[in-house]
C-alpha positions in Angstrom: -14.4 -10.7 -11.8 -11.9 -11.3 -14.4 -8.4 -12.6 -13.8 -9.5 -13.7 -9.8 -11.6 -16.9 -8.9 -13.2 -17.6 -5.5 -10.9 -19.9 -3.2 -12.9 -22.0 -0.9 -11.2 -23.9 1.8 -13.9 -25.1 5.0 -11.8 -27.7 6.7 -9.2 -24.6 8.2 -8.9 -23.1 11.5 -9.1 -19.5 12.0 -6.3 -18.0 13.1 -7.5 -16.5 16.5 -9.5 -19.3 17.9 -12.6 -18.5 19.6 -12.8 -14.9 17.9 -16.1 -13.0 17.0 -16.0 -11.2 13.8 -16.1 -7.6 15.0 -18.6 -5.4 12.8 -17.8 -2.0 11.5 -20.0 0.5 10.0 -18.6 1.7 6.8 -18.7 5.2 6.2 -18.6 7.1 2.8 -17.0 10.1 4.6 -13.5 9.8 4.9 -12.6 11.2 8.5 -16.0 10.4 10.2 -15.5 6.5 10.3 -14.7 5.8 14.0 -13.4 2.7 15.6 -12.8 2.2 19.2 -10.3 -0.1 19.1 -7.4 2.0 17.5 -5.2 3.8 19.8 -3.1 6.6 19.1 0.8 6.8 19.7 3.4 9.4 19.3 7.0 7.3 18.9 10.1 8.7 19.1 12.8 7.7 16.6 15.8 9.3 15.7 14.5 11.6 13.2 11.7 12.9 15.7 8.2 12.2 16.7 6.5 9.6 14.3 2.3 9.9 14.5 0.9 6.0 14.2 -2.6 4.4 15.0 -2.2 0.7 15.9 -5.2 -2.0 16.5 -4.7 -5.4 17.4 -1.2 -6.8 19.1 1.5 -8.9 18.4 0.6 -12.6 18.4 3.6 -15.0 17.7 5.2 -15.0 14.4 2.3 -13.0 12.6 3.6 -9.9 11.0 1.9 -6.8 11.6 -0.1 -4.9 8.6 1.9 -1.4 8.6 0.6 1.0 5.9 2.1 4.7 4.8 0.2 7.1 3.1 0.6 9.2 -0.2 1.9 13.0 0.3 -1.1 15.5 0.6 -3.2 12.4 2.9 -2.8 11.0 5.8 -3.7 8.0 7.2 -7.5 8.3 7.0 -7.5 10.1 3.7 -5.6 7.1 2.1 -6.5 3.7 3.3 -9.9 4.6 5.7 -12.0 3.6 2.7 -9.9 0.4 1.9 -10.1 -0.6 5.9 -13.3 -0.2 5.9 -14.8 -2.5 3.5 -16.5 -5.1 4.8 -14.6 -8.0 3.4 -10.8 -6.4 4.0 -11.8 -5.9 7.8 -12.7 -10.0 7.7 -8.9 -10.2 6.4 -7.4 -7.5 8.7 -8.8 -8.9 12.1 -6.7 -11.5 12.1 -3.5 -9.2 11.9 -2.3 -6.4 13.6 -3.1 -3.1 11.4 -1.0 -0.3 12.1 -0.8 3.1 10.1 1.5 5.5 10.0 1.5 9.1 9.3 4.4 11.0 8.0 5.8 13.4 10.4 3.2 16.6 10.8 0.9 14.8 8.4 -1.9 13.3 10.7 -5.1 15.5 11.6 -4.9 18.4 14.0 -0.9 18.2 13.9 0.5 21.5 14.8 2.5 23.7 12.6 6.1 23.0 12.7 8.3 25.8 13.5 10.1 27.9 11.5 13.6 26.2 9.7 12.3 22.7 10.8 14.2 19.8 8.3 12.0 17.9 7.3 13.2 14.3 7.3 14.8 13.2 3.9 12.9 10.0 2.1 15.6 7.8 3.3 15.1 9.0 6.9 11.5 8.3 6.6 12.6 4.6 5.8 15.0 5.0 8.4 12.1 6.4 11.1 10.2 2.6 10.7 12.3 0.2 12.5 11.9 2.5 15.6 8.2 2.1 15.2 8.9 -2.2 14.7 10.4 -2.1 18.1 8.2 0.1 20.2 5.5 -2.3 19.6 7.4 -5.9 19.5 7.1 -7.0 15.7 9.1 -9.3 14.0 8.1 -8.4 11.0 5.7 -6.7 8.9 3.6 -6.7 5.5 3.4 -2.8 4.1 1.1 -1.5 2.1 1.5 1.7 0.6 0.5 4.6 -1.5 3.1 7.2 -3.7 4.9 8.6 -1.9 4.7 6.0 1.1 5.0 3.2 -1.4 8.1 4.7 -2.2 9.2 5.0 1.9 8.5 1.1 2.6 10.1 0.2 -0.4 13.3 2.5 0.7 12.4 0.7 4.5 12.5 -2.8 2.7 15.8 -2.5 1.0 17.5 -1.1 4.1 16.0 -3.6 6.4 14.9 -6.1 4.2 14.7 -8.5 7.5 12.2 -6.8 9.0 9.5 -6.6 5.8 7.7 -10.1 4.9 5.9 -8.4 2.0 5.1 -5.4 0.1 1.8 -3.4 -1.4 3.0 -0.7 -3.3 0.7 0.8 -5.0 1.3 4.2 -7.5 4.6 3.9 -6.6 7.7 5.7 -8.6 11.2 4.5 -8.3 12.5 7.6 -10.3 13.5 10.7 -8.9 12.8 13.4 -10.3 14.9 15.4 -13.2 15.6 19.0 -13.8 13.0 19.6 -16.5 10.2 17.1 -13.9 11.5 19.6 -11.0 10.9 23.2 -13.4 7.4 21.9 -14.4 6.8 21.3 -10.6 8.5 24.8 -9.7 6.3 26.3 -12.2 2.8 24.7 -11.1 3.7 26.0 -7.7 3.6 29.3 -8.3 0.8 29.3 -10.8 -1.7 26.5 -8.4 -2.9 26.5 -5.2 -1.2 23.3 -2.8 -4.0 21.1 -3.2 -4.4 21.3 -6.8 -1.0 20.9 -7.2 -1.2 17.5 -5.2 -4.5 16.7 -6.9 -2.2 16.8 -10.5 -0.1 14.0 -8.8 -2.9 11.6 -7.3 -5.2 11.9 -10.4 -4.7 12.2 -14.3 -6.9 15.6 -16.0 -9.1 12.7 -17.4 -9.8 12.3 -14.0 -9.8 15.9 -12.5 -12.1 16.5 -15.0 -14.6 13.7 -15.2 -14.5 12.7 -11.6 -15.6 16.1 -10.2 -17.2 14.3 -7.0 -14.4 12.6 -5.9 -11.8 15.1 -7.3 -13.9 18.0 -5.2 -14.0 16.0 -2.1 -10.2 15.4 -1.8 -9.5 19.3 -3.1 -11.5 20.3 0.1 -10.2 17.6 2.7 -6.7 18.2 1.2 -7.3 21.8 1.9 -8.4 21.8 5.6 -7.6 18.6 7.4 -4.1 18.3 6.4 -1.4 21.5 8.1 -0.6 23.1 4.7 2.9 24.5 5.6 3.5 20.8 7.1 2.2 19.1 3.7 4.4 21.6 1.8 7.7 20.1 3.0 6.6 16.8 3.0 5.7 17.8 -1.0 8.8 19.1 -1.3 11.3 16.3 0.1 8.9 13.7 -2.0 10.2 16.1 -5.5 13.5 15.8 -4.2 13.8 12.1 -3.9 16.7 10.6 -5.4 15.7 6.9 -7.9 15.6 3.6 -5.6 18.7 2.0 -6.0 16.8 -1.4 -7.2 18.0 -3.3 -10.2 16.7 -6.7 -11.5 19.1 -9.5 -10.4 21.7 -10.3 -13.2 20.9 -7.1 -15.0 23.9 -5.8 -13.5 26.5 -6.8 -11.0 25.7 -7.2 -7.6 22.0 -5.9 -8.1 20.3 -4.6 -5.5 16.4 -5.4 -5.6 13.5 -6.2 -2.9 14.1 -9.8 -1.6 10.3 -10.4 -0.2 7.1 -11.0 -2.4 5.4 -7.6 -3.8 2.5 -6.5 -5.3 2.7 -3.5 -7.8 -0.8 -2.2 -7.9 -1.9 0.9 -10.3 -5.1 2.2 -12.2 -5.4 2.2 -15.3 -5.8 6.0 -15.5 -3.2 6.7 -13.0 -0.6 9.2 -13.5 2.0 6.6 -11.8 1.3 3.9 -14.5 4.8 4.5 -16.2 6.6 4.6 -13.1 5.2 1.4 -11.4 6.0 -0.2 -14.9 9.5 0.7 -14.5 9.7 -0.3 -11.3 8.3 -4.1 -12.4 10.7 -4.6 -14.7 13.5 -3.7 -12.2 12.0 -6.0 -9.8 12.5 -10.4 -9.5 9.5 -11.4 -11.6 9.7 -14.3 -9.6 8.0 -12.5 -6.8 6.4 -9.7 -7.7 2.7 -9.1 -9.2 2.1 -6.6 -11.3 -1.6 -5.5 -10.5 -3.1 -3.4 -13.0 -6.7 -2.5 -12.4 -9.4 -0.7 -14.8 -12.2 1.9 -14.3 -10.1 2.3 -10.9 -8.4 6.2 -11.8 -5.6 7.6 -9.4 -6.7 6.1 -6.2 -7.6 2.2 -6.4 -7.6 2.2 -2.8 -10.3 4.4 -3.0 -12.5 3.4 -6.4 -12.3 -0.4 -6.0 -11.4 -1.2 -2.9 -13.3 -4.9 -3.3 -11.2 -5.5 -6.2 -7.9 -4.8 -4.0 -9.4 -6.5 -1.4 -9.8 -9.7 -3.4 -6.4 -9.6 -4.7 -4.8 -8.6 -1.2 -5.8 -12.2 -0.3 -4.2 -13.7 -3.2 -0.9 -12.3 -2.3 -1.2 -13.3 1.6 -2.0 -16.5 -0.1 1.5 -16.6 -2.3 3.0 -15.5 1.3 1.4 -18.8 2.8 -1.5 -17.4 4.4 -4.9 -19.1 3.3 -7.8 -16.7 3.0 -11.8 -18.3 2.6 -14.1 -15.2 2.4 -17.9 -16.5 1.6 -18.9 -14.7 -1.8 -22.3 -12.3 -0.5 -23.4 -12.6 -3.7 -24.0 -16.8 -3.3 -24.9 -16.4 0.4 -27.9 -14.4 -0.2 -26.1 -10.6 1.4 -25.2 -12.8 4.9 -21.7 -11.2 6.5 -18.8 -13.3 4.9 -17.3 -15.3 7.4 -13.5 -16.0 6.9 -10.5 -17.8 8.1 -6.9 -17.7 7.9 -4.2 -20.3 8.9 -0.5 -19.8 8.2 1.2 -22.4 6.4 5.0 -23.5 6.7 6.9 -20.2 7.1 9.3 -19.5 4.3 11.1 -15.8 3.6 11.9 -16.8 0.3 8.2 -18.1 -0.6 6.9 -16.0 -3.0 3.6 -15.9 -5.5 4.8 -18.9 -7.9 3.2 -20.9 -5.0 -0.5 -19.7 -5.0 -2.8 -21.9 -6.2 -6.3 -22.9 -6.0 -8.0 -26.3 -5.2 -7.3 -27.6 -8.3 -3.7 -26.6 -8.5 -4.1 -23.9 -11.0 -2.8 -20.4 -9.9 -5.4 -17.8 -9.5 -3.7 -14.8 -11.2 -3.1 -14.9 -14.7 0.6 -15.3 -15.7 2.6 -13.8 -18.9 6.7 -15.0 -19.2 8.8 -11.8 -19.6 9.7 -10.8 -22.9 13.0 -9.2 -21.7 16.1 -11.4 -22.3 17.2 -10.9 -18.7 13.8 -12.8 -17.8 14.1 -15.9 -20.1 13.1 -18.7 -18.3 11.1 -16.6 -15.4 7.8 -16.1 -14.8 6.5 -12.7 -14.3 3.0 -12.3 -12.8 0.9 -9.6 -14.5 -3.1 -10.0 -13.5 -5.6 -7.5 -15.3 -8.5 -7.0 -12.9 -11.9 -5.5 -14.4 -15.4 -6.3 -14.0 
């Protein structure tokens, strides 16, 4: 795999001592993939009831995996194909993994009545911390997708205490303008909901030469998520205002996110200008820019090993040490992993990864921009 190498590091101790590796069945279905150990929670917070699935609990100054879907998915339609792979579940038992769904998003969620608000993006962001204190975190690492990319983020600069690192993958920090708001007004009343949402999850390229995948979504889109629900959520997303983020000395007194992040988009994306943007108006001192081929709209989805494999990186760059056996050497045997969590520092970021021999694993490209001389922006092109 281009741009990642194989860290190997025997002498650590796992994390939760005397733990067997649990074994999940992956499933190429998106909803049908069951696991007995998440359990369901409806928390209240002060912009109403906030649907979340939790596995795992707290265990001293661990954060807590907290992920937010894309608008027209939920939980299960996002990230159940990422969970599920075999060597992200050997990362993910050692943390606590808890998903969120956006309010009336999560299967079989009843209709909400008639002149329900639906929560603003910033009271999304505003909905989390509620959700960090029913269940005793100190902190957490978010990963998310669109239009929840864009919540955590919003989360993150609010309470940047509370968020050790970020994930945000398809993510765009612009809101959206008059003539961006009439071409969305006009697909509206000339699409059906889920093909609208399909035009912001996957490029025509992709709608057109992914037919499979593109089909399957249409029809889960369709009938697992409430429509009338999904149509305010569509709507507050369109009416987002930009993040207020700014790279520091750009401007005075620039806001930005404080804690390492990963930008993550496909080379075929429809949010590949926007998560541009976003990196340059981010510290290239800690952030990644993750761009990753023959991936489409959903990465999370088409190469969910290749995010995998650079998902430990980053909890690498946050001080977290990751040894996942390569299948490929061990003859197909179950990778067996480790973690261990080195000195704690919030203002670690990925300029500290490095391998064995002291070279980093990502590949790293100095910022052109003036604003950047002398920093180092990350930038790792991932294709096999």
């Amino acid at each position: 795999m281009a741009g990642l190498q194989e860290l190997r590091f025997p002498e650590e101790k796992p994390l939760l001592r005397g733990q067997d590796a649990t074994e999940l069945e992956n499933s190429d279905t998106f909803l049908l993939a069951v696991d007995t150990d998440w359990k369901e929670h409806d928390i209240e917070t002060p912009y109403g009831l906030l649907h979340v699935v939790i596995r795992g609990s707290p265990k001293g100054n661990r954060p807590a995996i907290l992920t937010y879907h894309d608008v027209g998915l939920n939980h299960k339609l996002c990230f159940n194909t990422f969970f599920n792979f075999e060597d992200m579940q050997e990362i993910t038992k050692h943390f606590v993994v808890c998903h969120v769904d956006a309010p009336g998003q999560q299967v079989g969620a009843s209709q909400f009545p008639q002149g329900y608000q639906f929560p603003s993006m910033e009271q999304l962001a505003a909905m989390l911390p509620s959700v960090v204190q029913h269940f005793g975190f100190k902190y957490v690492i978010g990963i998310g997708v669109g239009a929840g990319a864009y919540v955590l983020a919003k989360f993150a600069l609010i309470f940047p205490d509370l968020v050790e690192g970020l994930v945000l993958i398809n993510i765009d920090p612009n809101g959206k303008g008059w003539i961006d708001w009439a071409a969305t007004k006009l697909s509206s009343l000339t699409s059906t909901l889920p093909d609208t949402v399909l035009s912001h999850l996957f490029r025509q390229e992709e709608l057109v030469s992914n037919t499979e995948l593109v089909q399957s979504y249409r029809q889960q889109i369709g009938n697992v998520v409430n429509q009338a629900n999904l149509q305010l959520f569509w709507n507050m997303y369109n009416s987002r205002r930009d993040l207020d983020i700014n790279r520091p000395g750009t401007v005075p007194n620039a806001k930005t996110l404080r804690c390492p992040v990963m930008l993550v988009v496909g080379d075929n994306a429809p949010a590949e200008e926007g998560v541009v943007e976003c990196n340059s108006k981010l510290d290239p001192t800690t952030t990644t820019f993750l761009k990753m081929a023959d991936s489409g709209g959903l990465p999370q989805v088409t190469q969910p090993g290749k995010l995998t494999e650079a998902f430990k990186y980053f909890l690498q760059g946050m001080g977290y040490i990751a040894y996942l056996k390569d299948r490929r050497l061990s003859g197909g045997a179950v990778p067996s992993a480790s973690m261990t969590r080195l000195a704690r520092s919030r203002t670690s970021s990925l300029t500290s990864a490095s391998s064995v021999d002291g070279s980093r694993p990502q590949a790293c490209t100095h910022s052109d921009s003036s604003e950047g001389l002398g920093q180092v922006n990350h930038t790792m092109e991932v294709s096999c």
